[in-house]
C-alpha positions as CSV (number, residue, x, y, z in Angstrom):
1,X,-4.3,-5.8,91.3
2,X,-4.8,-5.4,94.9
3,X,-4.3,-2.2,96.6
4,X,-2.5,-2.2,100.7
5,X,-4.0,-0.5,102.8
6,X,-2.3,0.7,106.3
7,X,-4.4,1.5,109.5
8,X,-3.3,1.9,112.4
9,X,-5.3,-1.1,114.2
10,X,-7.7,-3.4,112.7
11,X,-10.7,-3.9,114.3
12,X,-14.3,-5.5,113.3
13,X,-15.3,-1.7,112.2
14,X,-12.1,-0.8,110.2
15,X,-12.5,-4.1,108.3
16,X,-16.6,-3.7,108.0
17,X,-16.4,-0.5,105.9
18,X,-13.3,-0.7,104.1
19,X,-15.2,-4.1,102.6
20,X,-18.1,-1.6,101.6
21,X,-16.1,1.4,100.3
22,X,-13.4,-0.5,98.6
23,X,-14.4,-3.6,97.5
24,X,-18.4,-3.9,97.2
25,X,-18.8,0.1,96.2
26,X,-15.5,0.5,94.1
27,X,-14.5,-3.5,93.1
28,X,-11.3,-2.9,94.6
29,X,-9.3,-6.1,96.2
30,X,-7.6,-5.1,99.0
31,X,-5.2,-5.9,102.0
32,X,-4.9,-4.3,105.5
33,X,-2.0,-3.6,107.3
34,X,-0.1,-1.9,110.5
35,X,2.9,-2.9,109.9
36,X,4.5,0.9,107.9
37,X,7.7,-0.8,106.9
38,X,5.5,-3.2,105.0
39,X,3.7,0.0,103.9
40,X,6.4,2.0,102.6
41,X,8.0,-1.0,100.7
42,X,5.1,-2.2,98.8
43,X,5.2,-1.2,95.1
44,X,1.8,-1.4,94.2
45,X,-1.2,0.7,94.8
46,X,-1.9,1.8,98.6
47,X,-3.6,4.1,100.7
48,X,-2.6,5.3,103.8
49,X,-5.7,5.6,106.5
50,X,-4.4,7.3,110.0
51,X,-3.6,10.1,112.1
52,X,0.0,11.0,110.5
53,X,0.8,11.4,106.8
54,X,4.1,9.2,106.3
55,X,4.6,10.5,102.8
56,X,3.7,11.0,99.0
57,X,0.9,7.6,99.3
58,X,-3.3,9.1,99.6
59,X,-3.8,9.7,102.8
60,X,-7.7,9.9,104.4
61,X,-6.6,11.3,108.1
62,X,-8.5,9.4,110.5
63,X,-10.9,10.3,113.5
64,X,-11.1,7.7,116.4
65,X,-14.8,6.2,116.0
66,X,-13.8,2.8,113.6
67,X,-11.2,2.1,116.7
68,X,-13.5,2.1,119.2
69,X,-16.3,-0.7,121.0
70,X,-18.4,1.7,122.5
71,X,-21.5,4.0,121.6
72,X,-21.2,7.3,122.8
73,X,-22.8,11.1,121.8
74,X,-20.4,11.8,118.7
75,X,-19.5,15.7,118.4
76,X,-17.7,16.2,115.2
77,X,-17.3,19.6,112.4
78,X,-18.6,19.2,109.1
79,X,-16.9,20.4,105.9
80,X,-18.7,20.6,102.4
81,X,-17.4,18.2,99.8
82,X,-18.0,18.4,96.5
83,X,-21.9,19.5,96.5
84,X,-22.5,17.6,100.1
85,X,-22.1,18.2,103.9
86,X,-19.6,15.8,105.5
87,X,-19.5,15.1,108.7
88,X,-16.1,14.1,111.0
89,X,-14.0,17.2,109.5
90,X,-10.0,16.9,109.3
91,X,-7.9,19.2,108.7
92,X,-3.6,19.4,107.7
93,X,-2.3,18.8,104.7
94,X,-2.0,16.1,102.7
95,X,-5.6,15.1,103.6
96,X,-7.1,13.2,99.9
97,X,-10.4,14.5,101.2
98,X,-11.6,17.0,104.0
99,X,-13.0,14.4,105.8
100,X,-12.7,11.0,107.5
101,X,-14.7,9.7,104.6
102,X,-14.5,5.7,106.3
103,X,-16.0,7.0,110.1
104,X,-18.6,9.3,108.0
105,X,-19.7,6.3,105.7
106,X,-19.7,4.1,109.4
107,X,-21.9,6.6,111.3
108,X,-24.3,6.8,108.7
109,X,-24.7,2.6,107.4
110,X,-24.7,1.6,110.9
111,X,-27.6,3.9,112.1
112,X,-25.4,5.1,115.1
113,X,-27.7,7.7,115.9
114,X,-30.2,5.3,116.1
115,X,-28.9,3.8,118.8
116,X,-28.9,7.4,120.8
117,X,-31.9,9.2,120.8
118,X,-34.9,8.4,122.4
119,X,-36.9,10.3,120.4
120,X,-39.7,8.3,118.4
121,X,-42.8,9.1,116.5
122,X,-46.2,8.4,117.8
123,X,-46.0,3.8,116.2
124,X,-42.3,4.0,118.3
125,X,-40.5,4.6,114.8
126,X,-37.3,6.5,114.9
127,X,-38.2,9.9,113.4
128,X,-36.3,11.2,109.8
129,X,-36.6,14.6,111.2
130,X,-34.3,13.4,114.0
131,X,-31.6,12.6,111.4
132,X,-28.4,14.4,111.0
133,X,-28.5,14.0,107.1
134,X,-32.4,15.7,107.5
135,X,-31.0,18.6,110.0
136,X,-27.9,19.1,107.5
137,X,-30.2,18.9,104.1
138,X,-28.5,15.8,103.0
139,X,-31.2,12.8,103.4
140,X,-32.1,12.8,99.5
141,X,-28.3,12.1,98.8
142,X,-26.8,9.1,98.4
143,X,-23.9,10.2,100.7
144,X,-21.7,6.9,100.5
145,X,-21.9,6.3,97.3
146,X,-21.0,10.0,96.4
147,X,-18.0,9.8,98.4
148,X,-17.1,6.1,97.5
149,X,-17.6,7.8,93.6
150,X,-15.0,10.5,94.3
151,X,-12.7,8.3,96.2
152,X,-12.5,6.4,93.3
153,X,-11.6,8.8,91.2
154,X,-9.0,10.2,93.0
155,X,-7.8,6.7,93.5
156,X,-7.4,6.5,90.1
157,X,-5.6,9.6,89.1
158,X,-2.7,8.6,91.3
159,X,-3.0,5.0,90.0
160,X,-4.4,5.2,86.0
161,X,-4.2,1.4,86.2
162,X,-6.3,0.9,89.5
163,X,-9.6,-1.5,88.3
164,X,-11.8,1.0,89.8
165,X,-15.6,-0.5,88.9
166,X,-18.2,1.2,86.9
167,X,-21.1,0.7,88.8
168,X,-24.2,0.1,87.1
169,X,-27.8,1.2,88.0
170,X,-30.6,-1.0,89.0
171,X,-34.2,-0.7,89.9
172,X,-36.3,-2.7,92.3
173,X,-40.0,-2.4,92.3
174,X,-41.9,-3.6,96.0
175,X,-45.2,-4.0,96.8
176,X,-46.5,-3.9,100.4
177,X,-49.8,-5.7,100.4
178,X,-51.2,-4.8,103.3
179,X,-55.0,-5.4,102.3
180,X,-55.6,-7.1,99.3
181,X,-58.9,-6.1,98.6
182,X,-61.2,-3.1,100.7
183,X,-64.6,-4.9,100.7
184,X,-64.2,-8.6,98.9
185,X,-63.1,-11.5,101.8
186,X,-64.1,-9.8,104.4
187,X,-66.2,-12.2,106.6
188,X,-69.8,-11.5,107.6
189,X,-68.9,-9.3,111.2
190,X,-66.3,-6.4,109.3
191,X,-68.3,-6.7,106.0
192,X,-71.8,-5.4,108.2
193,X,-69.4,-3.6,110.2
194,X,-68.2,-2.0,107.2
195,X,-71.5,-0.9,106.0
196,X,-73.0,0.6,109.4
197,X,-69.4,2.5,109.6
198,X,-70.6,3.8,105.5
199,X,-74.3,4.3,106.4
200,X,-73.3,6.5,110.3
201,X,-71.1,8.5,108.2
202,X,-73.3,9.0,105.1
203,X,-71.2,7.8,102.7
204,X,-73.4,7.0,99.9
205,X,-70.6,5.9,97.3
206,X,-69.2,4.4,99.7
207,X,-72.0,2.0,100.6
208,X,-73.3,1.6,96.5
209,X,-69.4,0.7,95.9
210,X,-69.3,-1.9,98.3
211,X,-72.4,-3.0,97.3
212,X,-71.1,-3.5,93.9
213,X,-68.4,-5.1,94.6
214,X,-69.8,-8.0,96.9
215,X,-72.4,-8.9,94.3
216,X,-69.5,-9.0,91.6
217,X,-70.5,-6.3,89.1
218,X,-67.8,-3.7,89.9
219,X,-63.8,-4.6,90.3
220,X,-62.2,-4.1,94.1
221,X,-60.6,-0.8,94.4
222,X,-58.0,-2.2,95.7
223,X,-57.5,-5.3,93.3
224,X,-54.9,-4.0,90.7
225,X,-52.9,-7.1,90.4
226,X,-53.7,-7.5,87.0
227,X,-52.3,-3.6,86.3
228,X,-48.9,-4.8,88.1
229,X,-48.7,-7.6,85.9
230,X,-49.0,-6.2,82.9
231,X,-46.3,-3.3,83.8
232,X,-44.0,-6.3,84.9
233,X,-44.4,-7.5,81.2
234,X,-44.2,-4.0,79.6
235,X,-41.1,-2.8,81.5
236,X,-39.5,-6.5,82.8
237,X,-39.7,-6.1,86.0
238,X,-38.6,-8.0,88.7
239,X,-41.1,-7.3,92.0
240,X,-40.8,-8.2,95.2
241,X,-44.1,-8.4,97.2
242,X,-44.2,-8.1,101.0
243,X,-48.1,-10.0,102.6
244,X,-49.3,-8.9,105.8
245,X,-51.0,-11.9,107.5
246,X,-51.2,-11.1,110.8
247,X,-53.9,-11.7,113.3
248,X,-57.1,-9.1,112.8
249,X,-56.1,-5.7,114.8
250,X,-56.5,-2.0,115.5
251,X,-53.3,-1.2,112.4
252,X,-53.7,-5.0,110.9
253,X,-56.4,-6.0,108.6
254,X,-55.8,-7.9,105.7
255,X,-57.6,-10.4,104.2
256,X,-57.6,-13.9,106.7
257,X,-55.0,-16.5,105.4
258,X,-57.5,-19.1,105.7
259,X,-59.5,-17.6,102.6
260,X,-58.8,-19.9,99.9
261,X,-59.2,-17.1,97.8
262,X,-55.8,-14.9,99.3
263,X,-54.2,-18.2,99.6
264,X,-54.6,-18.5,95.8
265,X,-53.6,-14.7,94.9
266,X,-50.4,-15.0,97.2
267,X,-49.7,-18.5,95.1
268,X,-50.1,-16.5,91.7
269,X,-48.0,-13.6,93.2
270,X,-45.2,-16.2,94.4
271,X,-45.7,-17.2,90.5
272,X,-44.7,-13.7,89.3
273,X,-42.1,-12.8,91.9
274,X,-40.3,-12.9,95.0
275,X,-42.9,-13.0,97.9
276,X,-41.6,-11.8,101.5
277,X,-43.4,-11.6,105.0
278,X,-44.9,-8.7,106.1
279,X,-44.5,-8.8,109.9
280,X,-47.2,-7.0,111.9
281,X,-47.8,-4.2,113.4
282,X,-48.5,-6.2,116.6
283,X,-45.7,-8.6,115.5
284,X,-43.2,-5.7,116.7
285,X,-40.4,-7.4,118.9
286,X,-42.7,-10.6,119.3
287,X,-40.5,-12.8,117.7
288,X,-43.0,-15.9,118.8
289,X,-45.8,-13.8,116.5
290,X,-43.4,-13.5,113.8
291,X,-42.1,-16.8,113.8
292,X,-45.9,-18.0,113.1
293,X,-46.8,-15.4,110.4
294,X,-44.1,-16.7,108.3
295,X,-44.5,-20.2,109.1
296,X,-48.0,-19.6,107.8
297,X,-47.1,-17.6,104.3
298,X,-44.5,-20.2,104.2
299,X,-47.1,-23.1,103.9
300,X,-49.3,-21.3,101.7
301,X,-46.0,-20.5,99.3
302,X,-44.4,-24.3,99.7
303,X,-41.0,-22.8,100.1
304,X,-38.9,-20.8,102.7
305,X,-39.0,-16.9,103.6
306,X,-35.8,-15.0,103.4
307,X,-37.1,-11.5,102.8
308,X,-39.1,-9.2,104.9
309,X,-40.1,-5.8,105.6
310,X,-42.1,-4.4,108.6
311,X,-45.3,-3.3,108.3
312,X,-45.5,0.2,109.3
313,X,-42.0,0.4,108.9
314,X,-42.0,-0.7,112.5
315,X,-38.2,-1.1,113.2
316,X,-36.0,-0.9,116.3
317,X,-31.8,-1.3,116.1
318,X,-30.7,-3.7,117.3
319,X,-33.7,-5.4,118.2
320,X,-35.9,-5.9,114.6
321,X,-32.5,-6.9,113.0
322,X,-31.7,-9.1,115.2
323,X,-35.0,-11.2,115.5
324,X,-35.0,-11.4,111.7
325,X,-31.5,-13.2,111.7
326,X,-32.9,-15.5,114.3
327,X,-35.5,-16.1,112.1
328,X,-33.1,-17.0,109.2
329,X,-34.3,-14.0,107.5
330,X,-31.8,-13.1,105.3
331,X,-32.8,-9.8,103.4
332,X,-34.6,-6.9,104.8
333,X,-36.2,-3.9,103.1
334,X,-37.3,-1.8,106.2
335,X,-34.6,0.9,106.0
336,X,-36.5,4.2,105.0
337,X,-38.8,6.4,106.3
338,X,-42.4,7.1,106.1
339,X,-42.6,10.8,107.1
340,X,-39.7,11.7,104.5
341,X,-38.2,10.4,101.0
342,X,-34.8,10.1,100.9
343,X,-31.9,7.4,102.0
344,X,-32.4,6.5,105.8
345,X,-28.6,4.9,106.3
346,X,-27.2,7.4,103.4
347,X,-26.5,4.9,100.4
348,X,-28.4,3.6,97.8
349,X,-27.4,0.0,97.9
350,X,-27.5,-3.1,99.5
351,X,-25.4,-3.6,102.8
352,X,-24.3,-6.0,105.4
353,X,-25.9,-4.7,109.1
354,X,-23.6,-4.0,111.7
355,X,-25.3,-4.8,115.0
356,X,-23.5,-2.1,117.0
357,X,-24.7,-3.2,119.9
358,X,-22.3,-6.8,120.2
359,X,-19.8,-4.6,117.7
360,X,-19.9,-7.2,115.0
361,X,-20.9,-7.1,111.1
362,X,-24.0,-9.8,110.3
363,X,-25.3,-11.5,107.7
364,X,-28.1,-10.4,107.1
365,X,-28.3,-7.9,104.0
366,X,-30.3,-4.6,103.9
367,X,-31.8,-3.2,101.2
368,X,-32.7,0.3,101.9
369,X,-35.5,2.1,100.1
370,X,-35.5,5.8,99.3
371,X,-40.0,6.4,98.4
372,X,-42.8,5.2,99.3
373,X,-46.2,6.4,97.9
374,X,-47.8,7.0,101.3
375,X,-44.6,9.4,102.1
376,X,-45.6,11.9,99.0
377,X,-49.1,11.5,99.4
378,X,-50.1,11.4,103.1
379,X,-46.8,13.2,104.9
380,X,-45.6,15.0,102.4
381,X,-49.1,16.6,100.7
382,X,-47.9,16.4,97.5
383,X,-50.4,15.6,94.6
384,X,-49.6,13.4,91.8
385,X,-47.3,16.1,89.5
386,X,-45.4,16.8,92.5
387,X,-45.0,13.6,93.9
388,X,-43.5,12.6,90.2
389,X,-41.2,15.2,90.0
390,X,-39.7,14.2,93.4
391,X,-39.4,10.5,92.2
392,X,-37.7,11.5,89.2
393,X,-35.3,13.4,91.6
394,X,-34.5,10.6,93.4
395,X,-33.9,8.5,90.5
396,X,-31.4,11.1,89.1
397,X,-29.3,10.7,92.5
398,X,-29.3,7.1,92.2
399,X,-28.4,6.9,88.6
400,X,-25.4,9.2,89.2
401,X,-23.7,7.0,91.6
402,X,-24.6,3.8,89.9
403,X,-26.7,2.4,92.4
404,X,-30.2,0.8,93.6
405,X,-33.3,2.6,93.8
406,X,-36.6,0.8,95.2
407,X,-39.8,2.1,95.5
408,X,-42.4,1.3,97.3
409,X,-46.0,1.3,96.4
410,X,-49.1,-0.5,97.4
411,X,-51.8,-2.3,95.6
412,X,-54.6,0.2,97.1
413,X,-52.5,3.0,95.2
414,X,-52.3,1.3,91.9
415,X,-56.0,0.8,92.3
416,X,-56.4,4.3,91.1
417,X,-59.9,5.2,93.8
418,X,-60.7,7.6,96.1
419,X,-57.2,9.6,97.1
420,X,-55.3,7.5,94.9
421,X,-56.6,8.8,91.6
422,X,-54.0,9.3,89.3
423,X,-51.4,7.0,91.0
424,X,-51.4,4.4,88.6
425,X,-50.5,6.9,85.9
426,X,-48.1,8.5,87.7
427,X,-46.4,5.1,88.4
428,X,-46.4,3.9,84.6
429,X,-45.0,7.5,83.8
430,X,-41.8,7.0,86.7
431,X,-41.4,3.4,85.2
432,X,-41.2,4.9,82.3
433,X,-38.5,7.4,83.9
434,X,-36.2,5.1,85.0
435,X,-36.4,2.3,82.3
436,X,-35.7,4.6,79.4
């Protein structure tokens, strides 16, 4: 059954989130039109998307952003709909919602306000608290799919036979392995490096830690490999780990790829699950840098990249995306933030990106995550109890809408040491959460 759906032009934006609402978010087929005649004589479901209700059909009154090329300072009202804060208010009657639900769901998927403010955080990272979902209390809700949810069901109670899907929830576990181990690996210059750092600073656990470890008769703090594995066994998991092998710098300092022994843990990760690049910190808009660091994981893996995420969360719109396709990365899971949980383009699932810039949809999928360990613990100040209370919140949103939630964590965490004690619990008690 496919539904019509009359606009009043059809341009690369109309098309772009009518495919996200419609069919990937409600499994709806659908056609678009401007031809009303067409319209009014079609006997099957429709929905009516413009500036003038024509009759009885749903009508979503539209505002003018999915018919235009440019970017521009956006002023709009908000309304509150249905526990949320909408922006692009409409008002008349016959509106099916208070809202122009398709502009709203643009503005946020796109990142348009990305594109606008100059305003960046101390690594050049667009800040959450710049957001008009954080200003407006809204970045912990899955805004799209809550909308796309009740669009559906009013859908449906004009048409009971409408195929409206009933999406399911998933859960995606990453790993960001941005220093295998703390002391193992090392080379001779940062090991003695390391230990003059512990011995100026009179760290005496420190310094008997590392000592341990280099001579084999304590475990890395960092090395909890062996922990993840046995959770991806216990809860059947499906990981995706992200390796940093970048040049040694100032925010980069993983393990050399020339150790034979990282080169063998990456192979037995790659033998567990999917392995992406972790582009540097100093990789940031050097496409020629980032073009070796996967070529490099790519020969230690004996098989292509496709997925990445930055390190830092280093990203720029356009520019990051745009690199990556040109790197025939296909999947990206940068979209969050590291200074607040929550759901950086507003929905809790995968999407196509919309380069704004050249106005045209891409390829390349985005899969946004919603927490990161590092955002509890280091921005946040949360300690463990907290931190798993907020998780479990987030979870809860996700569930109710049916879509993805991944989480991001680090092997240093699940290590357990230092100011990660507890962490390891606290992540066996979430997967817990979400897998019961």
């Amino acid at each position: 059954m496919k539904m019509l759906v009359l606009v009043p032009k059809v341009t690369g934006r109309v098309m772009y989130v009518f495919d996200l609402v419609l069919r990937q978010l409600l499994g709806l087929e659908f056609d678009l039109t401007t031809d009303a005649e067409q319209f009014k004589a079609f006997e099957g479901p429709k929905l009516h998307y413009g500036t003038q209700h024509l009759g009885d059909e749903p009508f979503v009154k539209a505002v003018d952003l999915l018919f235009e090329r440019h970017i521009h300072e956006q002023s709009f009202r908000t309304n509150e709909f249905e526990g949320t804060v909408a922006p692009f208010a409409v008002y008349g009657n016959g509106n099916l919602i208070p809202f122009d639900m398709f502009a709203a769901s643009f503005f946020l998927v796109s990142r348009y306000e990305e594109y606008l403010s100059q305003v960046r955080d101390q690594y050049g990272r667009f800040r959450a608290e710049s957001t008009w979902m954080f200003e407006n209390g809204m970045l912990q809700k899955p805004l799209v799919n809550i909308w796309a949810k009740s669009l559906g069901i009013k859908l449906k109670s004009v048409y009971s036979d409408l195929p409206v899907k009933q999406p399911k929830f998933t859960f995606v576990p990453t790993y960001d392995v941005d220093a295998a181990w703390a002391y193992k690996c090392k080379g001779l210059y940062r090991t003695v490096g390391g230990f003059l750092k512990d011995l100026a600073s009179g760290d005496r656990e420190r310094i008997r830690e590392r000592h341990q470890v280099l001579r084999g008769k304590r475990k890395d703090p960092f090395d909890s490999f062996d922990f993840q594995f046995e959770l991806q066994k216990e809860f059947k998991l499906k990981p995706i780990y992200f390796i940093l092998c970048g040049e040694y710098d100032t925010n980069d300092k993983n393990i050399p790829l020339r150790k034979e022994a990282f080169r063998n843990l990456i192979k037995h990760l790659g033998d567990y699950a999917d392995v992406g690049i972790h582009p540097s910190f100093s990789s940031y808009l050097d496409i020629d840098k980032m073009r070796r660091e996967i070529d490099n994981l790519s020969e230690v893996l004996h098989r292509p990249l496709t997925k990445s995420r930055q390190h830092f969360l280093r990203m720029n719109l356009p520019r990051s995306y745009q690199k990556l396709i040109e790197l025939d990365i296909s999947d990206d899971y940068t979209m969050g933030f590291a200074s607040q949980a929550g759901f950086r383009a507003g929905i809790a699932d995968t999407f196509r990106f919309y380069d704004l810039e050249n106005d045209m949809v891409t390829n390349l999928r985005v899969h946004p995550f919603s927490l990161m360990d590092g955002t509890m613990r280091d921005y946040l100040n949360l300690d463990v109890e907290a931190s798993l209370q907020l998780a479990k919140q987030l979870v809860d949103e996700v569930k109710a809408v049916g879509g993805t939630f991944i989480y991001l964590t680090h092997n240093e965490t699940l290590g357990g040491e230092q100011r990660w004690v507890g962490w390891p619990e606290m992540y066996r008690q979430l997967l817990e959460y979400i897998t019961q």
